[in-house]
Each structure stands twice: as C-alpha cells, then as structure tokens.
C-alpha positions as CSV (number, residue, x, y, z in Angstrom):
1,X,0.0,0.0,0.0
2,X,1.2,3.4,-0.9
3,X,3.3,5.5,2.4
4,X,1.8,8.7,0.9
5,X,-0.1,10.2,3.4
6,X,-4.2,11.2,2.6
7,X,-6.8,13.0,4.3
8,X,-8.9,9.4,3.3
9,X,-6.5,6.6,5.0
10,X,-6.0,8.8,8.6
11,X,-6.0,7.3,11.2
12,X,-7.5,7.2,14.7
13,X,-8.9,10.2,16.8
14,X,-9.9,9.5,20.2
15,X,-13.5,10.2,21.2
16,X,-12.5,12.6,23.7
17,X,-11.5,14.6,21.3
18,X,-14.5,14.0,19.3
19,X,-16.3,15.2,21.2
20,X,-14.9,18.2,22.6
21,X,-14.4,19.4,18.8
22,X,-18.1,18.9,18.7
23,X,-18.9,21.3,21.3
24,X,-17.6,24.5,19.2
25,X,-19.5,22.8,15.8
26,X,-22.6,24.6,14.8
27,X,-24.8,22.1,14.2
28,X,-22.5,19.4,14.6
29,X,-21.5,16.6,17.0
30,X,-23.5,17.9,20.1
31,X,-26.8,18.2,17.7
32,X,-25.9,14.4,17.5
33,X,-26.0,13.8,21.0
34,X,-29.3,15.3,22.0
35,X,-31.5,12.3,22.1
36,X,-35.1,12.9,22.5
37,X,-34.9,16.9,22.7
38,X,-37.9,17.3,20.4
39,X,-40.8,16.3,22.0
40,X,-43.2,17.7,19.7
41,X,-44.6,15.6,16.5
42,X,-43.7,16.6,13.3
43,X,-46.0,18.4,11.2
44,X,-47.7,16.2,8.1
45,X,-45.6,16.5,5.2
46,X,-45.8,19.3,2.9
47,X,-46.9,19.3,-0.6
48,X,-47.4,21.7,-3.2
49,X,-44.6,24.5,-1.4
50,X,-42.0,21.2,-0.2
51,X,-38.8,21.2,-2.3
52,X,-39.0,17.6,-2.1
53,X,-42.0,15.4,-1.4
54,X,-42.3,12.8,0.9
55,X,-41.3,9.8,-0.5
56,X,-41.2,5.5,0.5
57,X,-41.4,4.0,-2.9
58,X,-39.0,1.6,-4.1
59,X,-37.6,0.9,-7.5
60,X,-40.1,-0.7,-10.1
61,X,-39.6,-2.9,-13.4
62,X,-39.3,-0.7,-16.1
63,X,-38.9,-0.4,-20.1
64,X,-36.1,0.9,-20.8
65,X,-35.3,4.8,-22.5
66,X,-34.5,4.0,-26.8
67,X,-31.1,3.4,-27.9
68,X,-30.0,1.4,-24.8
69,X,-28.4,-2.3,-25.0
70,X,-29.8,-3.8,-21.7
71,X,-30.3,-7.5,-22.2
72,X,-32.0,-9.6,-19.8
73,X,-30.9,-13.0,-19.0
74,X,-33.9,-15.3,-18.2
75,X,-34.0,-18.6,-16.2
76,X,-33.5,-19.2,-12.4
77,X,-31.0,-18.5,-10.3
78,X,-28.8,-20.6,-8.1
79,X,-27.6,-19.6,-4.6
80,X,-23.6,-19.2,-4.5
81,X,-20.8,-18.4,-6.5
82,X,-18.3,-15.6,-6.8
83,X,-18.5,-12.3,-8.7
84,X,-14.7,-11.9,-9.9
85,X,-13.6,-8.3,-11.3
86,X,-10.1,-7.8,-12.9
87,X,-8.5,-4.2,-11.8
88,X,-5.2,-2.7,-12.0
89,X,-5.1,-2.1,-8.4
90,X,-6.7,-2.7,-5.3
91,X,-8.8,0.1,-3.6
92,X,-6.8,2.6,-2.1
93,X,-8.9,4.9,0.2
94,X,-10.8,4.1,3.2
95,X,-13.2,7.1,4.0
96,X,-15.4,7.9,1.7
97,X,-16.6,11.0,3.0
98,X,-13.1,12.9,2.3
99,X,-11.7,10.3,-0.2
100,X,-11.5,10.7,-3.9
101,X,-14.0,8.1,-4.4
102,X,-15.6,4.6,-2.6
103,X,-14.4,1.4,-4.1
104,X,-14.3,-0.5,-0.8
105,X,-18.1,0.7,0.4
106,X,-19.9,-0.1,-3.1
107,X,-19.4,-3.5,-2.5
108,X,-19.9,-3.4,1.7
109,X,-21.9,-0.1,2.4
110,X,-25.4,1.9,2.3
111,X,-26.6,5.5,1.6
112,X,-28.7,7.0,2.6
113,X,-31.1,8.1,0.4
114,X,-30.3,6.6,-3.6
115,X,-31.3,8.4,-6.8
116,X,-33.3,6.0,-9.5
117,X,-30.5,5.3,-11.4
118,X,-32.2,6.3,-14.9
119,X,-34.7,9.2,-13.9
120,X,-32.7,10.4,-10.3
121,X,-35.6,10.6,-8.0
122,X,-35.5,9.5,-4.6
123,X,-35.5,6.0,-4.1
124,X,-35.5,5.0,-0.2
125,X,-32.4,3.1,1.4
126,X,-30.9,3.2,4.9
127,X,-33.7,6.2,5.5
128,X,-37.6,4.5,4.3
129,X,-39.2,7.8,4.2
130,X,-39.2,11.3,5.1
131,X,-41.3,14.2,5.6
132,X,-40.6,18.2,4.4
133,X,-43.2,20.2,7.0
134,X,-41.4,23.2,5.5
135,X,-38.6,24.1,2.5
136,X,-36.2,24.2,5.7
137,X,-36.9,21.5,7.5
138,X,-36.8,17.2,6.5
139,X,-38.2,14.8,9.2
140,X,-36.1,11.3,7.9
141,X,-37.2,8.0,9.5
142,X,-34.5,5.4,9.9
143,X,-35.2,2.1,8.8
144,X,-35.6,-0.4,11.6
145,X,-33.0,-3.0,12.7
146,X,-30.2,-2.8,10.0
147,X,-27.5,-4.4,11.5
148,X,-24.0,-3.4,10.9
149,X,-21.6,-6.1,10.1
150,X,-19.8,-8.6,12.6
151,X,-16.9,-6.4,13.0
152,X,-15.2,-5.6,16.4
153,X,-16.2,-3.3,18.0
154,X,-19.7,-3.4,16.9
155,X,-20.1,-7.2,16.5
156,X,-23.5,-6.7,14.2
157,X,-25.2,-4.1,16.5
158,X,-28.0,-2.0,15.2
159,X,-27.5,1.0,13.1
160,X,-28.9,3.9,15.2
161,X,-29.9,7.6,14.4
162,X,-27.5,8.9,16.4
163,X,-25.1,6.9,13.6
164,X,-27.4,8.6,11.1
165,X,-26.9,12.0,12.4
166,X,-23.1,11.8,13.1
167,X,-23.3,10.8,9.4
168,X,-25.2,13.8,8.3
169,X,-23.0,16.6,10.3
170,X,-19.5,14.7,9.4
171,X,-20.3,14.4,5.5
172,X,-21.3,18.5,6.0
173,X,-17.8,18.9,7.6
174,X,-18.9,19.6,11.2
175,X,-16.7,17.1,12.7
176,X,-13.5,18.6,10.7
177,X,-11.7,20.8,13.6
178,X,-12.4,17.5,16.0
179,X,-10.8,15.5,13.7
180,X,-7.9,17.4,12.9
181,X,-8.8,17.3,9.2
182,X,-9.3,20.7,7.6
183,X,-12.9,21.7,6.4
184,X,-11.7,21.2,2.3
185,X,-11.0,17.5,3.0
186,X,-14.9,17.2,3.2
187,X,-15.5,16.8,-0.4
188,X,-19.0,16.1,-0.2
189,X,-19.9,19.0,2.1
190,X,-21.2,21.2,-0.4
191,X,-24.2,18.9,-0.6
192,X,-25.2,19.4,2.6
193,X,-25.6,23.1,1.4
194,X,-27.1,25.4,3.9
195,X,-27.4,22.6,6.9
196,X,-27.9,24.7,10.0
197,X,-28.9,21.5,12.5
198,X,-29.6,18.0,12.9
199,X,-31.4,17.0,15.8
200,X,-32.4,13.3,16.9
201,X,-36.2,13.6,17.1
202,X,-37.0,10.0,18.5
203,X,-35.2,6.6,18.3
204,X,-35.7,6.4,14.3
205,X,-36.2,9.9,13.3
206,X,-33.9,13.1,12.8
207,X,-34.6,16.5,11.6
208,X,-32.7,18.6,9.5
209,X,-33.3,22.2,9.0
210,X,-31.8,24.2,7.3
211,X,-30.6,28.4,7.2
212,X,-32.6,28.8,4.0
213,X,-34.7,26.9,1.5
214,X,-32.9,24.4,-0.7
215,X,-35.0,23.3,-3.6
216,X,-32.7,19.6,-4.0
217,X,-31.4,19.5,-0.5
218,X,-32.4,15.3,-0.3
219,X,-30.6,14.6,-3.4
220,X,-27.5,15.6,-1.8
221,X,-27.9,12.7,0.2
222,X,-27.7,10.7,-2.8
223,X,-23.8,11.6,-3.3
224,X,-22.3,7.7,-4.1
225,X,-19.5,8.8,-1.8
226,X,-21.8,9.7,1.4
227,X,-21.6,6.1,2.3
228,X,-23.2,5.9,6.0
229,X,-20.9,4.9,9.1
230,X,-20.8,4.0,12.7
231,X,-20.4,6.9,14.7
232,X,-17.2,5.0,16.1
233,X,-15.8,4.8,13.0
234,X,-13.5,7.9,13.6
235,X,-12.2,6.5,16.8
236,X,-11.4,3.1,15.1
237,X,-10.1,4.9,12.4
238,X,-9.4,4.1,8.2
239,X,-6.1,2.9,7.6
240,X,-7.3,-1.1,8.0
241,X,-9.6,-1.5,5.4
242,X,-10.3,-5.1,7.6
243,X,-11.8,-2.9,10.5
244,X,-14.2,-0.9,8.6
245,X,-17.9,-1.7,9.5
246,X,-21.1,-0.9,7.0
247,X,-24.4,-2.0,6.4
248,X,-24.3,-3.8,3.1
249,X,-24.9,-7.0,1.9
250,X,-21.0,-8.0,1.6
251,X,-18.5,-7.8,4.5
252,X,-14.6,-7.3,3.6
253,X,-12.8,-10.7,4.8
254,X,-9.8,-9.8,2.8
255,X,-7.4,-6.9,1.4
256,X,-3.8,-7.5,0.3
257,X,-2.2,-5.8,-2.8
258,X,-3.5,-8.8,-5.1
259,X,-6.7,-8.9,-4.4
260,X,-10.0,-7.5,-1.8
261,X,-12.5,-10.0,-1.3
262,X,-16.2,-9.7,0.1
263,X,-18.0,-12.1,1.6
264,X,-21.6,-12.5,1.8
265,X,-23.7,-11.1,5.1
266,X,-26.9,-12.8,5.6
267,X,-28.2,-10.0,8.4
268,X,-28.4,-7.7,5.8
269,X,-32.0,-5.4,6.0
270,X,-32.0,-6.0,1.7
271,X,-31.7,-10.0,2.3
272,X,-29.8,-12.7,1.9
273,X,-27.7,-12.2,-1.6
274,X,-27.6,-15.1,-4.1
275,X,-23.5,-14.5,-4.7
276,X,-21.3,-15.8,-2.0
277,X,-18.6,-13.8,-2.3
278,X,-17.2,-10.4,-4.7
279,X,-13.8,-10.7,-5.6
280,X,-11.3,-8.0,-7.0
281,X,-8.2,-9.0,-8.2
282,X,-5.3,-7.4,-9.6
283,X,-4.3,-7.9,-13.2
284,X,-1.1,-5.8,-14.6
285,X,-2.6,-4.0,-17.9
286,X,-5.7,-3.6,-19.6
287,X,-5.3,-5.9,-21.8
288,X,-4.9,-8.7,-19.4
289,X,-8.2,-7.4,-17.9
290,X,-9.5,-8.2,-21.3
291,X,-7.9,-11.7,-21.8
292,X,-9.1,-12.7,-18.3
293,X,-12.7,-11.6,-18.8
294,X,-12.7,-13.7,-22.5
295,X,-10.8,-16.5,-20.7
296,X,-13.8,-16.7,-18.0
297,X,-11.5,-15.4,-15.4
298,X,-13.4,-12.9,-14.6
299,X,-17.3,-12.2,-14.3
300,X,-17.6,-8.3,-15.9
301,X,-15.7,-5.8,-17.8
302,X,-16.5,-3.0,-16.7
303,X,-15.4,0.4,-19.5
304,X,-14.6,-1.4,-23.0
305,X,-13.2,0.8,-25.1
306,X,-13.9,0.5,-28.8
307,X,-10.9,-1.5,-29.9
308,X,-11.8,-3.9,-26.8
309,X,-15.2,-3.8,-27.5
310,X,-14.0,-5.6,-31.5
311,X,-12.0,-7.7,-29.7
312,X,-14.3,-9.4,-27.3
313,X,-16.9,-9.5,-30.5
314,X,-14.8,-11.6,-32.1
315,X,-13.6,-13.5,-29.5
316,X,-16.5,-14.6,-26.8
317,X,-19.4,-13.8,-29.4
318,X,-22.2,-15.4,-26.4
319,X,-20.8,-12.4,-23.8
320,X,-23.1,-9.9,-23.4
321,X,-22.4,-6.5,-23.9
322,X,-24.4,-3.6,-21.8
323,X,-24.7,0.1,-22.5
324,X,-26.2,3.1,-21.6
325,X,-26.5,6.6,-21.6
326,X,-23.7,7.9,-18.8
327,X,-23.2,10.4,-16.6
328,X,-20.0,11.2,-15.8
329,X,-18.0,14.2,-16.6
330,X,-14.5,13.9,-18.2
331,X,-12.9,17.2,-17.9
332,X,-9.3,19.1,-17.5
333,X,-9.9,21.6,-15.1
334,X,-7.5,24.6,-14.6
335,X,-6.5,26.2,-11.4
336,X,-7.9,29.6,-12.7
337,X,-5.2,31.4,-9.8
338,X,-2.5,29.6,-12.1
339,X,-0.2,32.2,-14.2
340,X,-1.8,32.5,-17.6
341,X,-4.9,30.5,-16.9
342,X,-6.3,33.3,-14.4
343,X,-7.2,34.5,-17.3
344,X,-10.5,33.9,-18.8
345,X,-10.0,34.9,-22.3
346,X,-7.0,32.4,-22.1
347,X,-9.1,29.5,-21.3
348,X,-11.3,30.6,-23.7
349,X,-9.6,30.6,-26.1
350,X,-7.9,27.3,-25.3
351,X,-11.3,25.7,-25.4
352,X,-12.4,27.7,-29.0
353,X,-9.3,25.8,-30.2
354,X,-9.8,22.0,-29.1
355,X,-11.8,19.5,-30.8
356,X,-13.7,18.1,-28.5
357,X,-15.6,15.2,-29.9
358,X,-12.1,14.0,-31.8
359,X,-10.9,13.3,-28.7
360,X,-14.6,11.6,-27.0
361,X,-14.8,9.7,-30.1
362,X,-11.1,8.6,-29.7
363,X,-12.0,7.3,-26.4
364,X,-15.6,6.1,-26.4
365,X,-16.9,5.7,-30.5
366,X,-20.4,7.4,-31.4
367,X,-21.4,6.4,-27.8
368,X,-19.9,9.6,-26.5
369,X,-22.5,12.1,-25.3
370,X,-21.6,15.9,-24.3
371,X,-21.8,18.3,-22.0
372,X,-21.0,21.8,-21.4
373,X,-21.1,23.2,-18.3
374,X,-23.2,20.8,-15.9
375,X,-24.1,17.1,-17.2
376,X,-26.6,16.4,-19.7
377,X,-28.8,14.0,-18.0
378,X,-30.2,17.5,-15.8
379,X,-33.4,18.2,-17.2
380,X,-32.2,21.9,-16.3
381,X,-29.1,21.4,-18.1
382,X,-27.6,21.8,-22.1
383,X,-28.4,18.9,-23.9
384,X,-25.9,16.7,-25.8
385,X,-27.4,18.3,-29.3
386,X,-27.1,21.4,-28.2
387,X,-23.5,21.2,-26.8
388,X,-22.3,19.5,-30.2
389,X,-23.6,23.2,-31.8
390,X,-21.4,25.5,-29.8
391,X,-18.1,26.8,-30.4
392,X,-15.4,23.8,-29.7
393,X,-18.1,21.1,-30.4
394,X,-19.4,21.9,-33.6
395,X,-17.2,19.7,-36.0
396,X,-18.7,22.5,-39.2
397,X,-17.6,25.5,-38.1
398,X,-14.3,24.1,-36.2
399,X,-12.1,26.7,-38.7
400,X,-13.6,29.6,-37.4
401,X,-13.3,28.5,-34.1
402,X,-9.9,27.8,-34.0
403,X,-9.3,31.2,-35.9
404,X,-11.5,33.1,-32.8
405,X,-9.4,31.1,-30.4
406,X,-6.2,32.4,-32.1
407,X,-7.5,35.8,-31.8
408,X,-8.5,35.8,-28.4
409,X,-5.4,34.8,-27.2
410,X,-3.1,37.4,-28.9
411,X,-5.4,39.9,-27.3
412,X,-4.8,38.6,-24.0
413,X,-0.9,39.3,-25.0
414,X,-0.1,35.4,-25.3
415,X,0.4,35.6,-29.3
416,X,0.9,32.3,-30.4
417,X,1.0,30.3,-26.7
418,X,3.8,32.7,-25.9
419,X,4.5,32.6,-22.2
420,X,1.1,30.4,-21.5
421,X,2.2,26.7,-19.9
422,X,1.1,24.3,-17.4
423,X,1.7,20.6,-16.4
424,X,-1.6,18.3,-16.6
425,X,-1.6,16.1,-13.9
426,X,-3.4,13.0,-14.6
427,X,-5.4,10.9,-12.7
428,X,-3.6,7.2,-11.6
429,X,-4.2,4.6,-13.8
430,X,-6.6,6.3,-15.9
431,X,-6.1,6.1,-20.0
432,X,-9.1,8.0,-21.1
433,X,-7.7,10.8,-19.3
434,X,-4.2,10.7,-20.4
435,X,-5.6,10.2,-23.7
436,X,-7.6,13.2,-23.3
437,X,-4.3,15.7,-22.1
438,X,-2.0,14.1,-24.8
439,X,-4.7,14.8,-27.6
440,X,-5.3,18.4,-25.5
441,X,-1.4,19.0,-25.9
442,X,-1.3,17.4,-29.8
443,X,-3.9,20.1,-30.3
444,X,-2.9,23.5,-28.8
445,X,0.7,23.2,-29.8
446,X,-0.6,22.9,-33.3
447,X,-2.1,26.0,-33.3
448,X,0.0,27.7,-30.6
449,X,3.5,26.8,-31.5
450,X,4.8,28.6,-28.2
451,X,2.6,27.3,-25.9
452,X,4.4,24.5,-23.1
453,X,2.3,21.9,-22.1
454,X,3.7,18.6,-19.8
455,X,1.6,15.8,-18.7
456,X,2.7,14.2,-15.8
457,X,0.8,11.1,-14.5
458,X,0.0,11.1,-11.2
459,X,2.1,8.4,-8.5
460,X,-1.1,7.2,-7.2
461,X,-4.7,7.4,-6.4
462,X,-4.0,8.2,-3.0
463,X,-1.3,11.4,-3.8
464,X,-3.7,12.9,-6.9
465,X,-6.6,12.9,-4.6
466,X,-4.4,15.1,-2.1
467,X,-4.0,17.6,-4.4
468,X,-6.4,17.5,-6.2
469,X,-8.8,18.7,-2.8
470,X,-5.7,20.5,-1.8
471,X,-5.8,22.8,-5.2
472,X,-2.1,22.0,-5.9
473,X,-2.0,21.9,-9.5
474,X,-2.0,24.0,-12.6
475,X,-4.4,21.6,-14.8
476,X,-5.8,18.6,-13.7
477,X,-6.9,15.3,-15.8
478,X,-10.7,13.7,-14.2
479,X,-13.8,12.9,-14.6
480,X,-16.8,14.1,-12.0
481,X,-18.9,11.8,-10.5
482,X,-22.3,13.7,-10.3
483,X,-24.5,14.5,-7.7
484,X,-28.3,13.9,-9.3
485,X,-28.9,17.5,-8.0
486,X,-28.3,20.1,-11.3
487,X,-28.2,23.3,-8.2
488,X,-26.2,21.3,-5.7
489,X,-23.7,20.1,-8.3
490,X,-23.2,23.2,-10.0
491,X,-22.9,25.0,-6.8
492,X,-20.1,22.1,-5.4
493,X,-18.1,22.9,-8.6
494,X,-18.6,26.5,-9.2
495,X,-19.6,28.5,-6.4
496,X,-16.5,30.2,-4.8
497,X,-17.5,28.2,-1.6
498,X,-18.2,24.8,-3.2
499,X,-16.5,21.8,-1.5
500,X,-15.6,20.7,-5.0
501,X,-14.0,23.9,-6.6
502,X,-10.7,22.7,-7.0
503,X,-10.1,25.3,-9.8
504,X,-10.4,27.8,-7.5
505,X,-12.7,29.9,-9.5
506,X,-14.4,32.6,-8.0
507,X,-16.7,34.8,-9.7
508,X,-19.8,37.1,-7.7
509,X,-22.2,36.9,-10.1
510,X,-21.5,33.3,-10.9
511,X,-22.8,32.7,-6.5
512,X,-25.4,34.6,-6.4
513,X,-26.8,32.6,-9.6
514,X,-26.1,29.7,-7.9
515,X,-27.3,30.8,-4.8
516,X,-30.8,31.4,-6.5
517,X,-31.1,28.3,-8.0
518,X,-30.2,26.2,-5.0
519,X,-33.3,28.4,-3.0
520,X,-35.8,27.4,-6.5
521,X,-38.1,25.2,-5.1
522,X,-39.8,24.9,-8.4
523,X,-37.8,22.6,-11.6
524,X,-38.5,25.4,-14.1
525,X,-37.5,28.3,-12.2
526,X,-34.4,26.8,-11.5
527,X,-34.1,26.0,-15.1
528,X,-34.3,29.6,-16.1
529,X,-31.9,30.4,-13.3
530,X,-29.3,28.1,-14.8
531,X,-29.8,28.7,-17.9
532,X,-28.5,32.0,-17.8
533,X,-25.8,30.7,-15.5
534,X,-24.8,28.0,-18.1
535,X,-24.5,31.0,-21.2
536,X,-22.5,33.0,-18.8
537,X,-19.9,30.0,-18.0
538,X,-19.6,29.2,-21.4
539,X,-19.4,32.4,-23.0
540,X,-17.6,34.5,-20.4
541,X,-16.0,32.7,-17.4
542,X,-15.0,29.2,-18.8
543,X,-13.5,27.8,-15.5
544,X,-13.2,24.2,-17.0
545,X,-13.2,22.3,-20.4
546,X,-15.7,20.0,-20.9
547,X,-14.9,16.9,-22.8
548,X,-17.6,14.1,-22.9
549,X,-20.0,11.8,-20.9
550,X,-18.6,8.3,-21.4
551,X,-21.0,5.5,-21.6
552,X,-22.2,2.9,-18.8
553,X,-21.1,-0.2,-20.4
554,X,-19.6,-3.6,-19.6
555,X,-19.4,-7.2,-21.2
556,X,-20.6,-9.9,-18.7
557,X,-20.5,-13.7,-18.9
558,X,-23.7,-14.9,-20.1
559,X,-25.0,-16.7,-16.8
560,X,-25.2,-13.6,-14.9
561,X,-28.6,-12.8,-14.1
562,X,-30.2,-9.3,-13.2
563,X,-26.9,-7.2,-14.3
564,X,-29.1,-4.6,-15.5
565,X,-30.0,-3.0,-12.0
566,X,-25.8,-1.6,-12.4
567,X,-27.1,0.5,-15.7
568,X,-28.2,3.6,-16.6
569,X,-26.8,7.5,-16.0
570,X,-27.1,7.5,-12.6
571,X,-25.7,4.0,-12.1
572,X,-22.9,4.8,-10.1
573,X,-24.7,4.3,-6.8
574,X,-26.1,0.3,-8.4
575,X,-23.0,-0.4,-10.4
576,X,-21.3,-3.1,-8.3
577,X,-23.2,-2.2,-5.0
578,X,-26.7,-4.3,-5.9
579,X,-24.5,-7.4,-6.7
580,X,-26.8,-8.7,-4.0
581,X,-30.0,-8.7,-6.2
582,X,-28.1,-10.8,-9.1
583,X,-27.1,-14.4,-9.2
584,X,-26.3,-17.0,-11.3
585,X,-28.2,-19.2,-13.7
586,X,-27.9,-22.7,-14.5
C-alpha cells in the first residue's frame, strides 16, 4: 500500500477529542447527541410548497429509454458463487466522506437516500421515508434493525440515528476541527448546502433544518461517496480496510495488494444475496483485464473501449455487452489562480481551439455524449445536441473556431501560446484521461507553437486525490462523479464556496446565480436560473473544459442474471453495489 499520506486513510482520533471538537461545531456533534430533545410531532408532510415530497417508494420494473443495450438473462438462479472483477489495483482509500472516491463501500456499504439510477428521483435506502413540514426543514425515519456487520467493536449491533446524524453533520464537515482534518478535506460537504442543525427527534427519526430553502437538498444525500458509518468509526479509524464496518450486503474478509475480497452477510436489511462472495483481483494491464474476462476469469468488464469492444466481439461472441447513456464528466480543469490560466480569455480561447468530440470519439466511439457546463442527463441542463452546436463542439464551423481562439489569445498578449504553460496532472491509472491531455497538448501546440504543455501522471490514487482537494496543481486530468442535483452540483463545482471547486474559481455573479437556484423550489425556475448561468460560464467565465459523458457499459458472462439493475446514468450508486440482487443461472 502506498506511504503517501491522505486525508482518506487517517488514522485514529480518540472520542475525547471528538467530542470536545463537537462542542464548538454549529450544528455538529452535540446536535448528534441530543437524544429525545424534540418532543413535539412533526407536522404532516408538505406538498405543493415542499422542495421535495415525501417519498417511501421503491424501484419498479421498467422499459427501458431508446437506444439502450440492456439484455436480460432469463432462467433461475442458483444460490452461491463468486462475482470476480479484474483491476489494475486494489482500492486505495478508506473514508469515503473525504476520499477521492468509494471502491471498498460499493461492494460493503449503504446511503442513505439513492437516486433511481435512470430518472434520479429518490428512491429510499438506509432512510424508508421522510417528511418536508417546511422548504427548511426534512423529518427522515431510519429504517428499523439494520444491522452493521460482525466487525469488532460493533459485532452486528444495530445501526442507530445517532449513527445517522453523526453521518449527516461529518459528510457536512462539522466534525473537521475534531478531527484534525481541515474543512476542504470534506469533499461532499457542499451537498449538505445550507445545513444549520440536525437534531435526533425520537429513536428512528432526525430533523434537518436548514438556514434557507434548498430546492434539492435530499438529493444531496444521494452523493455515491456519502456512504453511512458507525459513529465509532472515527475512533477506530481508516487505515485497515479489515476494520471498517457498513451496512451492506458483503463484508470485507480480505485486502492485500493482489486482491479484496467480500464475503456475503446474511443479516443484511436487503436480504440474503444469491452471490457468495465479490472478488477483485489485480491484473497488470488492460489488456490482461481483457484476456481474463474472454478467458472466463473474470465475471464483468467493466469500461470497454472501442478497440476492446471488437476484440471481445470476435472473440466470446455469447458475452453480453451492456450500454447506456452515462453520466459522468470527463474534464481538464484549470487552477484559474495559475499564471496565464487566471485569465478567462486564455481558457477561452484554449477551449475555441480544441476538438472536442475527436478526442470523445477517440475514447468512447459514437457512444460519447456531451456536456457543457453541468451534465446532460439535468433536465435543467444543455443537452448533448445542443452542446455538439457550440463553439469547440461543432465539427462545421471548427475553422472559425480555431481562428477566434487564435485571436482571443493574442489579445490577452499570449500571441501564439507565448508565455502560457502548465503541467496536466493525470489521474492514476486512468487512460481516457491521459488520452484526453495528450490529444489536449497534440492540439494546442498545433495551433499555438509557443505554448508549453507537460503531462505528468500522477504516483497514485492516493497522492492525486491530495492535491487535487488541496488545489495544488496547474491543470488537472478527471472525470466528475455527479450528484443527481443540477443546483447542488453546480454549486459544489462552481460556487467560490463549493466543497468541489478545485479550480479555485471565483466569480460574484456566478454565487449569487447559484445561490438562486439552489433556493428554486420549483424545476423550471431553476431551469431559467441556470440557464443564464450555463451561457455566462460558457461564454464569459469558462472555468473548466468539458470533454464528454462516457457510456455505462460492460461485457458480462452470459450466466449472470439481473446485471441490469448496475445500468443507466445515474448507475454509479447500483453499479457493483446491488450485486446482492443478481445471481447466477444454470
């Protein structure tokens, strides 16, 4: 395991601590400790003026949108087995709630709240329902007896709400200063946007109010990194991956460099899974990912690109090959405080001059989809048709484009690239986005002969994470994976305040935008709102470039059963993590 020391594999603080950190926290730690200190009833839920509605349904069978490849594998299934995964590495951070992203609890852990992974509504999970007396105030019931896992300390004790509002005021940041952690290690906190208290109303209810009105505040619970806890979890700390405790249907049993394994837990509130065990192991390259998977090594492969995509065609022509519409955000993001890129006319004309879908096709075929300010699958945001007509995305008028671009930057006295250069530093292990800055860097010294561009891989996951939420970097290499809120997502990336601003980019008019349409409690006004916001970003600000929305897709073995509940563009928070509701056939 990497030495490099990470916000996401700290290790233990003592409770005393804790909890003297949680005395100074508005809103934080102490809220969590004052059991019973509402004695009043909530109010009935609210309807037409709630941002949210109250909500206990649970995900139906559907027909799927046009245009996707979901096949469904009849027959029945048989208890056991093992789910095997080919990766390049093992997981490499621990705490989801300030790490980069949550390997380890997709496979072992529960949110609270999960978006329908093709329309991103609210879809119950560790919380069954919730009320919204107010647009400041959500009443969330805890579902009864989930246990946690068989893990010492806890040793399968119940998941409480005081667990559920430690959760809720650490994910927010509250519990930074206790912790020892400062407040931009929180990733996630901007989707707590606006949380002013969380009280523990009864033994399975909390409140949550708020300073103002939040039109998405629930979605933010949705994050796929806000993975719930045991409040001791701090204490015990995250450098053993073996000592971390969840709620999910698989336990870790096992973590070495070649290989985490998960092992099924029958006390789980979902059920008993059909799979008896997940296993990720580590294979050296990409293309022994892909010889593994045609082999029958491996269960899934997860990310095909389109040479792979031939290759396993040819070669296993009974695998079954998934796709969908995706919603991810691949992106290089500049640190606008950086030398030349403070400019705004420099990056854009940087992004007048790139060919964008040259470099999604490159990557991901016709199945790209595009993006240009927030992702596309927002009803409030740009589609991919009207992205692929703007300026850098419209292949027709890509002479003129690059000719503005040219102009643009001699008039913000860098003629020709002259004096404009920055190292790209690209996320571990991740080929699309290398691809992306050596294509970036192909491109712009084409046009700009005097422009300097380096792209330096990153050591690990693990260091690029560091300074990546540290803002230590001129231009960095990434993809975003989205919250299903279009206000709470712009806001964590955009807002000089967001959690997830690690350009730096600061702009007044660009918050108070944002600040309006995070108080919208109605979907069009906030589509007006960020509408205007979007043309501004685009056309005057340009804090990031936008490349592409890869697809969801994978090849699977043909007797996997119910692989279709890990698809669709929200399908980050099912991918992997509902390998508990599929089994084998046969």
């Amino acid at each position: 395991m990497s030495t490099v020391s990470s916000y996401s594999s700290h290790g233990r603080v003592s409770r005393r601590r804790l909890l003297r950190g949680a005395v100074v926290t508005v809103g934080g730690l102490a809220g969590a400790a004052m059991v019973g200190c509402s004695s009043s009833a909530p109010k009935p839920a609210a309807t037409a003026a709630a941002p949210q509605a109250a909500g206990t349904s649970a995900p139906v069978a559907r027909k799927y949108p046009p245009g996707q490849k979901i096949p469904i594998v009849a027959g029945k299934i048989k208890d056991g087995g093992t789910f095997t995964e080919g990766a390049t590495t093992v997981s490499s951070e621990f705490d989801s709630h300030t790490g980069l992203t949550s390997h380890v609890q997709r496979n072992s852990g529960d949110l609270a709240l999960l978006p329908d992974q093709w329309t991103g509504e609210l879809v119950p999970s560790l919380v069954e329902s919730w009320e919204v007396p107010d647009p400041t105030t959500f009443i969330l019931k805890l579902r009864d007896n989930v246990a946690l896992h068989d893990i010492p300390p806890w040793n399968g004790r119940i998941f409480n709400v005081e667990d559920l509002a430690f959760n809720f005021n650490r994910i927010a940041g509250n519990t930074a200063e206790a912790e020892g952690l400062p407040k931009a290690a929180f990733q996630r906190a901007a989707t707590m946007n606006g949380l002013k208290s969380v009280e523990i109303v009864d033994k399975s209810r909390v409140k949550l109010t708020l300073n103002g009105p939040n039109g998405q505040f629930l979605s933010g619970l949705t994050d796929h990194r806000s993975f719930m806890i045991p409040k001791e979890q701090v204490q015990v700390g995250f450098k053993d991956p073996l000592k971390l405790a969840h709620t999910g249907q698989y336990t870790l049993t096992e973590f070495d460099r070649t290989k985490e394994v998960y092992t099924r837990f029958d006390k789980s509130w979902r059920g008993k899974p059909h799979i008896d065990t997940f296993k990720r192991i580590v294979i050296p390259d990409r293309a022994a990912i892909a010889a593994a998977f045609i082999s029958k090594q491996t269960t899934a492969l997860a990310g095909p690109t389109p040479t792979e995509q031939k290759t396993i065609a040819s070669a296993r022509p009974d695998a079954l090959y998934y796709e969908s519409s995706g919603y991810q955000w691949n992106n290089l993001r500049p640190n606008t405080k950086y030398g030349a890129l403070s400019d705004a006319r420099v990056r854009k004309a940087i992004s007048l001059s790139l060919n964008f879908p040259e470099m999604a096709e490159a990557n991901y075929g016709k199945a790209a989809s595009y993006w240009g300010v927030i992702g596309n699958p927002y009803p409030e945001a740009w589609t991919s048709e009207k992205v692929l007509t703007l300026p850098g995305y419209n292949v027709s008028t890509k002479d003129k484009d690059i000719a503005e671009g040219v102009k643009m930057m001699t008039a913000s006295g860098h003629a020709g690239g002259e004096g404009v250069a920055y190292e790209i530093l690209v996320s571990f292990g991740s080929i699309p986005y290398r691809e992306n800055s050596l294509r970036m860097q192909a491109q712009l010294q084409k046009i700009f002969p005097k422009i300097k561009i380096i792209v330096k891989p990153a050591a690990d996951a693990v260091s690029f994470s560091k300074l990546q939420s540290g803002k230590d970097f001129q231009v960095i290499a990434y993809t975003v994976g989205a919250n299903s809120a279009a206000s709470l997502e712009a806001y964590t990336h955009y807002h000089t305040k967001g959690s997830r601003n690690y350009g730096s980019f600061s702009n007044a008019e660009c918050d108070a935008l944002l600040e309006k349409s995070v108080a919208a409690i109605k979907t069009e006004e906030r589509k007006q709102i960020l509408e205007t916001w979007q043309t501004k970003v685009f056309e005057e600000w340009m804090p990031i470039w936008a490349f592409a929305h890869p697809p969801v897709n994978a090849f699977v073995q043909p007797n996997l059963q119910g692989f279709e509940v890990g698809m669709g563009p929200w399908s980050e928070w099912w991918e992997y993590y509902r390998i508990g509701d599929m089994g084998f056939i046969g």
